[in-house]
Steps between C-alpha positions, in 0.01 A plus 500: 500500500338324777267246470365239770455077497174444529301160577372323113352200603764262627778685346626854560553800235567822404271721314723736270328834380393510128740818425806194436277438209516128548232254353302209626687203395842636485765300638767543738787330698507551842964549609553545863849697602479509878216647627365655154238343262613554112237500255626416113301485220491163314576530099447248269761323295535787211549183251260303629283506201685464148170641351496823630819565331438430154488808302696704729821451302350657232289779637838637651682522173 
């Protein structure tokens, strides 16, 4: 897929097509190999938050 830089204020972007189904907000880091841009999505620490756990030992047995 193509897509061209474009001028966004003092900075420069990319605008990616809606069909990647990606949201406002999400979060990315930006890898460079060479001459190619990697885009990877940023995940929060799965255990971050004790309390979204409890219960689950239970519901799964």
């Amino acid at each position: 897929m193509e897509v061209k830089i474009r001028q966004m204020s003092h900075d420069v972007g990319v605008v990616l097509p809606a069909a990647l189904g990606l949201t406002v907000g999400d979060r990315y880091e930006r890898h460079q190999m060479d001459n190619t841009l990697v885009l990877t999505p940023v995940h929060q620490e799965l255990f971050a938050n004790p309390a979204d756990w409890v219960g689950f030992r239970d519901s799964i047995s």
